[in-house]
N, C-alpha and C positions, 0 to 999 in steps of 0.2 A: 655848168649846167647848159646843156642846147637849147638853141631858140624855142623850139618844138616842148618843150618841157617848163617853162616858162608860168609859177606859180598860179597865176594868178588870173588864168580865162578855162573856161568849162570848155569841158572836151567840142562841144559841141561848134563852139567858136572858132578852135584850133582847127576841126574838120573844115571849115567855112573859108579859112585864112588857106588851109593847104591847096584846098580844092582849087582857089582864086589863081594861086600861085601854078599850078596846071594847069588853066585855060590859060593863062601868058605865057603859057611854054618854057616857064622859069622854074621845075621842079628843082629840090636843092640836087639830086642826083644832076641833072643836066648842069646846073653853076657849076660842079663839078668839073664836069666833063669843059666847060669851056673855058675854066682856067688852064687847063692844059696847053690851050693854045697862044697863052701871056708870051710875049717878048720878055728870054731870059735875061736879054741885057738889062730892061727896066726893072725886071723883077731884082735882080744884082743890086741893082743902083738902090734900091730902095729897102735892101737887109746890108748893105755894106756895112752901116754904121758912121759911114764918112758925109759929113754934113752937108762938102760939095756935091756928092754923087747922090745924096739923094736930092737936093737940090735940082740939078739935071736930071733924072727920071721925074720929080713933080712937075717939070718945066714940061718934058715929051708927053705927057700924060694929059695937060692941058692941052698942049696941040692936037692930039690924036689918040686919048685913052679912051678906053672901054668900060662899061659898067662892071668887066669880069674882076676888073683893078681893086676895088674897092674894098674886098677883105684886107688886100696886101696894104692896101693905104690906110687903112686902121690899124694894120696891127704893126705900121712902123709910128702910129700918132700914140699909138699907148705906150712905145717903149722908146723912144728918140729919148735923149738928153738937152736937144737943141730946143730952146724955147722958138726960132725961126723958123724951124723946119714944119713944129707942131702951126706956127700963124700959116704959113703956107699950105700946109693941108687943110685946114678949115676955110682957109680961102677959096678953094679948088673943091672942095667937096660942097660950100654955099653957092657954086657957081654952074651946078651941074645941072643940064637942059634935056638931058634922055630920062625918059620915064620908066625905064627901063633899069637906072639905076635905086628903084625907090627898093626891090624885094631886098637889094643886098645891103641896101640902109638898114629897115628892118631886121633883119636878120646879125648885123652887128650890133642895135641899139640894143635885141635884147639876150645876147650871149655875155653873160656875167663875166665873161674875162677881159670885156669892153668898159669893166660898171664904174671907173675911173673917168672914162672918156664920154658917159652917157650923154652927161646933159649938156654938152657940146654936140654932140650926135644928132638929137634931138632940136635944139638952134639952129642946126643948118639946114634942117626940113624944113620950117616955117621960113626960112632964108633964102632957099632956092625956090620956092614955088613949085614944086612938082606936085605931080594927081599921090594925096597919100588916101583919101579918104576911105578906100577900101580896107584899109587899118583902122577905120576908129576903134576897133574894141581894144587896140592895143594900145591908144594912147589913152582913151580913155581907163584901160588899167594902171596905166603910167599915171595919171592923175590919182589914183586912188596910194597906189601902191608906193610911191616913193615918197623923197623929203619933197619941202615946199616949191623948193626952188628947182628939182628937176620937174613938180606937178607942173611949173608956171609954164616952162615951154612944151611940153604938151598940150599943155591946154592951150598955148598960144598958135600949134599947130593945127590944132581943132576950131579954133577961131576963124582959121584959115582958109579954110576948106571950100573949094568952089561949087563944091557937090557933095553929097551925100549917098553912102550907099542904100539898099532896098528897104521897104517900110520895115521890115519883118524884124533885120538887124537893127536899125533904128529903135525902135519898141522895145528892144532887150536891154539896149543901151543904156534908155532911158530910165527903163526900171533898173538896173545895174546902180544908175546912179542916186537915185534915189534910196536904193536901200543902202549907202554905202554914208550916206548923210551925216549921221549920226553917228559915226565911226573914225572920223578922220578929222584932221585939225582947222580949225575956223579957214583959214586960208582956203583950203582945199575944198571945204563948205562951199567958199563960195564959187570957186571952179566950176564945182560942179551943180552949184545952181543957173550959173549962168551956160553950161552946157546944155542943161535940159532945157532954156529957156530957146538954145540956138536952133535945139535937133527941132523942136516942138514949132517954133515960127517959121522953120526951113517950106 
């Protein structure tokens, strides 16, 4: 299922998340277009299968990768056999400083063929510190919608948050989460009491 189709936020949301993603000049058509421009040799290194060669493309990619990188670097963290390879990419992907690469985070956390690697996905957001808060309806879906323990780092990435986005989304948020109370497991209960309690004192 594409990110863009993603159960579990009203149309309305998804309009709000797109539009964000076109004032950054990040439409997914344009992602597109700039992975064209990857280094074959990295992109090689990193579908080879060979645990040293991806090893050396992880290595190039710290020194001088791109946020374009980062589907390619998910979709070898879902399918490696190397448990070192998989530590190494979360290394690298918790250490990332362009804010630039937050759409292509998103955009892996919620494409279901990632839904193995989710709540790793998620851990390296709150782990990196980057601006995500223009996503809260998405993590705060991620609190509602998943197990306990992918809620926990969502919610831990909303804890995080240096900023919040505009009253209006806030407000919807907030009612989101309160009608959702009653519906989900104590744990996440309390997630999401202590969300409203964060949006509400912000």
């Amino acid at each position: 299922m594409p990110w863009y189709c993603f159960g579990i936020f009203a149309v309305t949301e998804l309009v709000l998340l797109q539009n964000r993603l076109i004032l950054e000049g990040k439409t997914m058509y344009q992602m597109q277009q700039n992975r064209i421009k990857l280094s074959p040799g990295i992109i090689n290194g990193l579908r080879s299968g060979k645990e040293q060669e991806n090893f050396s493309a992880i290595n190039k990619l710290r020194a001088s990768g791109k946020p374009e990188y980062i589907p390619h670097i998910v979709d070898l963290l879902c399918h490696t056999r190397h448990s070192t390879i998989k530590a190494e990419i979360y290394k690298l992907l918790s250490e990332l400083k362009q804010n630039e690469s937050v759409p292509y985070l998103i955009e892996a956390i919620l494409d279901d063929k990632n839904i193995h690697v989710r709540r790793g996905l998620i851990e390296i957001c709150w782990q990196n510190g980057l601006k995500y808060a223009q996503y809260l309806p998405v993590f705060i879906g991620l609190v509602i919608s998943e197990d306990d323990q992918v809620a926990f780092e969502a919610f831990t990435v909303i804890e995080n948050m240096e900023y919040i986005p505009e009253k209006e989304i806030v407000a919807e948020q907030i009612e989101k989460a309160y009608q959702h109370l009653g519906k989900v497991s104590e744990t996440k209960q309390y997630f999401l009491n202590e969300i409203i309690k964060f949006l509400q004192n912000w």
